[in-house]
C-alpha positions in Angstrom: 13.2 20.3 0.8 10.0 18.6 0.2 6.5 18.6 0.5 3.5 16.4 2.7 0.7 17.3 0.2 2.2 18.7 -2.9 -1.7 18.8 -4.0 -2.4 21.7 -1.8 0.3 23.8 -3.2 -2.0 25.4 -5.5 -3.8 26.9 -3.0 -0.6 28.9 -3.2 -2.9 31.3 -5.8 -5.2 32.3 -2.9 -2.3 35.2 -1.5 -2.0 37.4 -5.0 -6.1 37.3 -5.9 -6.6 38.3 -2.2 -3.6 41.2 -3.3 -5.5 41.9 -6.7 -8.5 42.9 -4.5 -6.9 45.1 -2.6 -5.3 46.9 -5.4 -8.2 46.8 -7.1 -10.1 48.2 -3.9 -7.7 50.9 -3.6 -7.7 52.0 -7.5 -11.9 51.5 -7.3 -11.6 54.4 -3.9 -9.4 56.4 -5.8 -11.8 56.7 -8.7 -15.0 57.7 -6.7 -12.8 60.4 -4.6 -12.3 62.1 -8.3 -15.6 61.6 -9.1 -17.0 63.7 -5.9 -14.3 66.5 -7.3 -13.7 68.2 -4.3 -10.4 66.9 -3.1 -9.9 69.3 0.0 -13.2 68.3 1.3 -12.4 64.5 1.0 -9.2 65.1 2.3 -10.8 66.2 5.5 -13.4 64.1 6.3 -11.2 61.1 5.7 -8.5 62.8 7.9 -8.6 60.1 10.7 -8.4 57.4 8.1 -4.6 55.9 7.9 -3.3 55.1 3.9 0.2 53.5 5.5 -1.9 51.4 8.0 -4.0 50.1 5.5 -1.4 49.1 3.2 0.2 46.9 6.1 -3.0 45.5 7.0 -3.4 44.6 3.5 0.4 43.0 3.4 -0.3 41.4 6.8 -3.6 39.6 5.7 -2.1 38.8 2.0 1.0 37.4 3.7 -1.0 35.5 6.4 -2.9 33.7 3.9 0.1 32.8 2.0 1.8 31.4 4.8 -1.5 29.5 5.8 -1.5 27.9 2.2 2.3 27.3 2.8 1.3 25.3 5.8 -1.5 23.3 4.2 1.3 22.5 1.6 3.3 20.6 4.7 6.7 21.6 4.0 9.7 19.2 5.3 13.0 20.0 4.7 15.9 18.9 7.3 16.8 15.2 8.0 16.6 12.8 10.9 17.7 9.0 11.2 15.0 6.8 12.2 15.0 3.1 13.0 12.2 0.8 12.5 12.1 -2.9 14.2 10.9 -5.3 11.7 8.5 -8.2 12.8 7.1 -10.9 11.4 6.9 -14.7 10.6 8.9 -16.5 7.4 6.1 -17.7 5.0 6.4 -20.4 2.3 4.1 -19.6 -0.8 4.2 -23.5 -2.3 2.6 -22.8 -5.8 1.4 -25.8 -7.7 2.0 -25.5 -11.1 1.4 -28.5 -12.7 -0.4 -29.1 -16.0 -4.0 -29.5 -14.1 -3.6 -25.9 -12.8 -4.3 -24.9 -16.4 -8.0 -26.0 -16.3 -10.4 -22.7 -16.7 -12.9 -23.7 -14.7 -12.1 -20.8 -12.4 -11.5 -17.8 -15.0 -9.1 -17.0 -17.0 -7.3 -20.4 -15.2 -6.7 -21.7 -12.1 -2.9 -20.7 -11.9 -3.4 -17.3 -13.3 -6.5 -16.8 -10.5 -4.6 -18.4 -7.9 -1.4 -15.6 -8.6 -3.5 -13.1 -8.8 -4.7 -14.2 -5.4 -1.5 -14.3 -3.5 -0.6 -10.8 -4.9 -3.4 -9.7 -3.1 -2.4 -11.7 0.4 1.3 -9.8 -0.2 -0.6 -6.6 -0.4 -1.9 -7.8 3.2 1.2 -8.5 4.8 3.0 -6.6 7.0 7.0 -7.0 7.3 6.9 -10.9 6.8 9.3 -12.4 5.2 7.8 -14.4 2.2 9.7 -17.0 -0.2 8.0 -18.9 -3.5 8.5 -22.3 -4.6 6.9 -23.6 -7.6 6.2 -27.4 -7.6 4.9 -30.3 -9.4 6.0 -33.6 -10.0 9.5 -31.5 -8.5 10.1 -28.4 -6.1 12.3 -25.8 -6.7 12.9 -22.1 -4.7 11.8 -19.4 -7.1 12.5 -16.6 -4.8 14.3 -16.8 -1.4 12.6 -15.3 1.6 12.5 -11.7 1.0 10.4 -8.4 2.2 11.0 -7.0 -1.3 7.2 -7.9 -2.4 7.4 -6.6 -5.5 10.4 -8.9 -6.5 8.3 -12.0 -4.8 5.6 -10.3 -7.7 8.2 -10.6 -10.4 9.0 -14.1 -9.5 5.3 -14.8 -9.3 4.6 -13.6 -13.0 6.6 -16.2 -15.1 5.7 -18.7 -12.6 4.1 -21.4 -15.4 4.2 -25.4 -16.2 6.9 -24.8 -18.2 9.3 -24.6 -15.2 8.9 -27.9 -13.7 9.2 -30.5 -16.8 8.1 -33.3 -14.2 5.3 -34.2 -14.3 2.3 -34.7 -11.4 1.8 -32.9 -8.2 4.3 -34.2 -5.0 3.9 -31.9 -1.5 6.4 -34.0 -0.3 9.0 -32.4 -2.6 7.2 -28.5 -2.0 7.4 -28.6 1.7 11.3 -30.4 1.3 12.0 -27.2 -0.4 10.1 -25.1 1.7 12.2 -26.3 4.1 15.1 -25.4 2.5 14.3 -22.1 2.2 13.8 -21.5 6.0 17.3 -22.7 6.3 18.7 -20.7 3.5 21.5 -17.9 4.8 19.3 -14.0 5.8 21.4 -12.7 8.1 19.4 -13.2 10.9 21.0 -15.1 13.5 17.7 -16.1 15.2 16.6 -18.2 12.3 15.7 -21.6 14.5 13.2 -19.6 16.7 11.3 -18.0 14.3 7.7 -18.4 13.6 7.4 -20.6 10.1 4.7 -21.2 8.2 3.9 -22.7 3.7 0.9 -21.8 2.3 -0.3 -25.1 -0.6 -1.7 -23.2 -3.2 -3.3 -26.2 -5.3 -6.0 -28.0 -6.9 -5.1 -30.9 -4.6 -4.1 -33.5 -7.1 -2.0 -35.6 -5.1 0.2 -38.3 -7.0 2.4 -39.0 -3.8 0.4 -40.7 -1.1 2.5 -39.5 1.8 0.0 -37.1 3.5 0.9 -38.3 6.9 4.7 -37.9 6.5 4.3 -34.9 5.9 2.2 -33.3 8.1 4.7 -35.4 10.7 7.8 -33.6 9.0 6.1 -30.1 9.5 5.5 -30.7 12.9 8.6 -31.6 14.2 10.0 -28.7 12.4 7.4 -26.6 14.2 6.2 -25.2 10.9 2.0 -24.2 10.2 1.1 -25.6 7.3 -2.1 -23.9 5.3 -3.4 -24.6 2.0 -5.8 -22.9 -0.5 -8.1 -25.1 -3.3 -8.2 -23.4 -7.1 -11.0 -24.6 -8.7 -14.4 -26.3 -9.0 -15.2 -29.5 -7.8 -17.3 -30.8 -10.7 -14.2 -31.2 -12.7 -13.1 -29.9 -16.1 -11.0 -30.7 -19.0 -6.9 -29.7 -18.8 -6.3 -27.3 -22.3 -3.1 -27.9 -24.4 -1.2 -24.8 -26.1 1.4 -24.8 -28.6 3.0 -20.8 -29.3 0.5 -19.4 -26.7 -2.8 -20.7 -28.3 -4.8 -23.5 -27.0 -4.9 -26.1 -29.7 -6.8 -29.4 -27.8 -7.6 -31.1 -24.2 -5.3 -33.4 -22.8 -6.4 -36.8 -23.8 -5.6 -40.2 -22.1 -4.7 -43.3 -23.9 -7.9 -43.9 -25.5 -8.3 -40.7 -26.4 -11.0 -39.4 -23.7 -10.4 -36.3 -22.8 -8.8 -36.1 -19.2 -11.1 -34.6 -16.8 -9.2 -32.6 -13.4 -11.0 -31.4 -9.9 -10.5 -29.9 -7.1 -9.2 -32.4 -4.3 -10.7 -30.4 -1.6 -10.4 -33.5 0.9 -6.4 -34.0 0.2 -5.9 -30.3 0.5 -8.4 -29.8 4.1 -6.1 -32.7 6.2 -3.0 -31.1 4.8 -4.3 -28.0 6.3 -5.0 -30.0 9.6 -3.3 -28.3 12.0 -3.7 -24.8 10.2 -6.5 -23.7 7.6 -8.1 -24.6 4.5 -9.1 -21.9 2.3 -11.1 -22.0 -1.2 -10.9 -19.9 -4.4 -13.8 -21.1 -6.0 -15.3 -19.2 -9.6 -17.0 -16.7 -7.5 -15.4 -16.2 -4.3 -12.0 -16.9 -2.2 -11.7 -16.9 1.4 -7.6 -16.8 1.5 -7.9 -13.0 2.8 -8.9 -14.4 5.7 -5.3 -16.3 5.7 -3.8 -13.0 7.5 -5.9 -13.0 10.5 -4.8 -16.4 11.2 -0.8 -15.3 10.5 -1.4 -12.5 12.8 -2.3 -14.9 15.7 1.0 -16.8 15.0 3.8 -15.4 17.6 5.8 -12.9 15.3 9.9 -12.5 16.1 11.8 -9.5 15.7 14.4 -10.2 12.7 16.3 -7.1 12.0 15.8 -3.2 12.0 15.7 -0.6 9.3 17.3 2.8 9.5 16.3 5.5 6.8 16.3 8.9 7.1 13.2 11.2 6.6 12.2 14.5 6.2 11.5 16.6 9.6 8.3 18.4 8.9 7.7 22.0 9.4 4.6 23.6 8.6 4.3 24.7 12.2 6.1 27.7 11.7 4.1 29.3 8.9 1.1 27.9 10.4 2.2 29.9 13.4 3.5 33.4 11.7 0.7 33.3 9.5 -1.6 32.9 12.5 0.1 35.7 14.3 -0.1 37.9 10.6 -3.6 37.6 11.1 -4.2 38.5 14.3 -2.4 41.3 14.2 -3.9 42.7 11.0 -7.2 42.1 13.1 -6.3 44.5 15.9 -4.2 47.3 13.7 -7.5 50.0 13.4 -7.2 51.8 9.8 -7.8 55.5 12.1 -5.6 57.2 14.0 -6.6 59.2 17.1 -5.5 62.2 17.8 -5.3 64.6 20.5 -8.1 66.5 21.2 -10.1 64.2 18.5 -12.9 62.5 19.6 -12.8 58.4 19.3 -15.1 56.9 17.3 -16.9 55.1 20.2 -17.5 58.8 21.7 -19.6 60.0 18.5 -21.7 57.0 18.7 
């Protein structure tokens, strides 16, 4: 057994206060009667009046009310199979995390705002299946396409420069590996015909000049390509850390200190035949990423069964109702013959 709102079971209380009054009702009339004195007297003028009736109206109104608080409870007990169709598109998360991702010009950095960003998207979507690959100067599959978000979250968290020791940032390599894990074994047999689409989250630092290529390579694989910009585009420096402190700026051979920007233009024709989206200091627009996924022709890849509580609170809803409503009508006098009714001595 188990419970819809397991708040409301405190209304549970209501049934024995509303009992307390009654017994405390009944104790308070029992008090004045002794303190009029004359018991034969009382006796007679309450003759009409019905001590068993009122006790079951009492019970009926105390029980009615408990049932009603039963009700508002929602109680579920019992067990029915259910089967849910799952739909959706396979998405590509293609995190850059290169050193430049590192810069803080968008608080606390640009990799650490751009996760937290795509943890918000996955709280967006609904039944998608979602892999990540981390590149930079390499690609690799961090987490295969999944529907288990908060592994995808896991995955997400250690996600770091450290991963990749290559250095610079090559797409060409991310959406290779994105590919790869398109064609990567789910169980679904209708894997060519789904919807596919990789997300470039990046500061657009391109060291492979293959732009064209690739947007080619996505096309004749019929895959959307999209692509979100960390950062600011006035540039800033690229920290160093040594045991989880930052220690200096990365310097170039002459010992200027190397300056990184977002590469909004390399990231917007990437994006060419999707959308470009900015996470800028302030503000992001990726949100708006799942309106554009929801246009994008979603394919049935599975279905779920799971069994769930049948819920029941119609029937105390219903006796309680039907407590009530007879406690209502019950009359606390009983007429008898050759009595007059209470209507008459009006």
């Amino acid at each position: 057994m188990d419970w819809l709102h397991p708040d409301y079971l405190w209304t549970l209380i209501v049934a024995p206060l509303v009992a307390g009054l009654f017994v405390f009702a009944a104790l308070r009339r029992r008090a004045l009667a002794e303190r009029f004195g004359d018991r034969e007297l009382i006796n007679r003028i309450a003759s009409s009046l019905s001590i068993r009736r009122r006790r079951w109206k009492a019970a009926l109104r105390v029980g009615g009310i408990l049932l009603l608080a039963v009700a508002l409870a929602g109680p579920r007990f019992g067990t029915q199979l259910r089967e849910v169709k799952r739909e959706g598109i396979d998405l590509v998360i293609a995190l850059d995390v290169s050193a430049s991702m590192l810069a803080e010009d968008v608080a606390p950095s640009r990799l650490e705002r751009a996760k937290n960003e795509i943890k918000n998207l996955m709280s967006e979507l609904k039944g998608d299946r979602v892999s990540l690959v981390t590149f930079a100067g390499d690609a690799f599959i961090q987490c295969p396409l999944t529907t288990d978000y908060s592994a995808l979250r896991l995955f997400l968290d250690v996600a770091d420069p450290s991963l990749i020791p290559t250095p610079g940032t090559d797409f060409g390599a991310a959406l290779k590996m994105a590919m790869q894990a398109f064609e990567a074994p789910t169980g679904d047999p209708d894997v060519e015909s789904r919807t596919k689409a990789v997300l470039f989250v990046s500061d657009g630092e391109n060291h492979i000049a293959e732009l064209e290529q690739i947007l080619e390579q996505a096309r004749e694989a019929g895959v959307v390509l999209y692509s979100a910009g960390v950062g600011e585009t006035e540039g800033a420096p690229i920290p160093v850390y040594r045991n989880g402190r930052r220690v200096d700026y990365r310097k170039d051979r002459t010992g200027a200190v190397v300056m990184t920007k977002l590469e909004e233009a390399v990231l917007q024709e990437l994006a060419r035949d999707g959308s470009y989206y900015r996470i800028a200091r302030t503000s992001s627009s990726l949100p708006r990423i799942t309106a554009s996924l929801e246009q994008l022709d979603r394919t049935s890849f599975g279905q779920d069964e799971f069994e769930e509580y049948e819920e029941r609170y119609q029937w105390p809803l219903f006796i309680g109702l039907v407590f009530l409503l007879l406690e209502w009508f019950i009359p606390e006098r009983v007429i008898r013959k050759g009595e007059p009714s209470p209507m008459s001595q009006v």
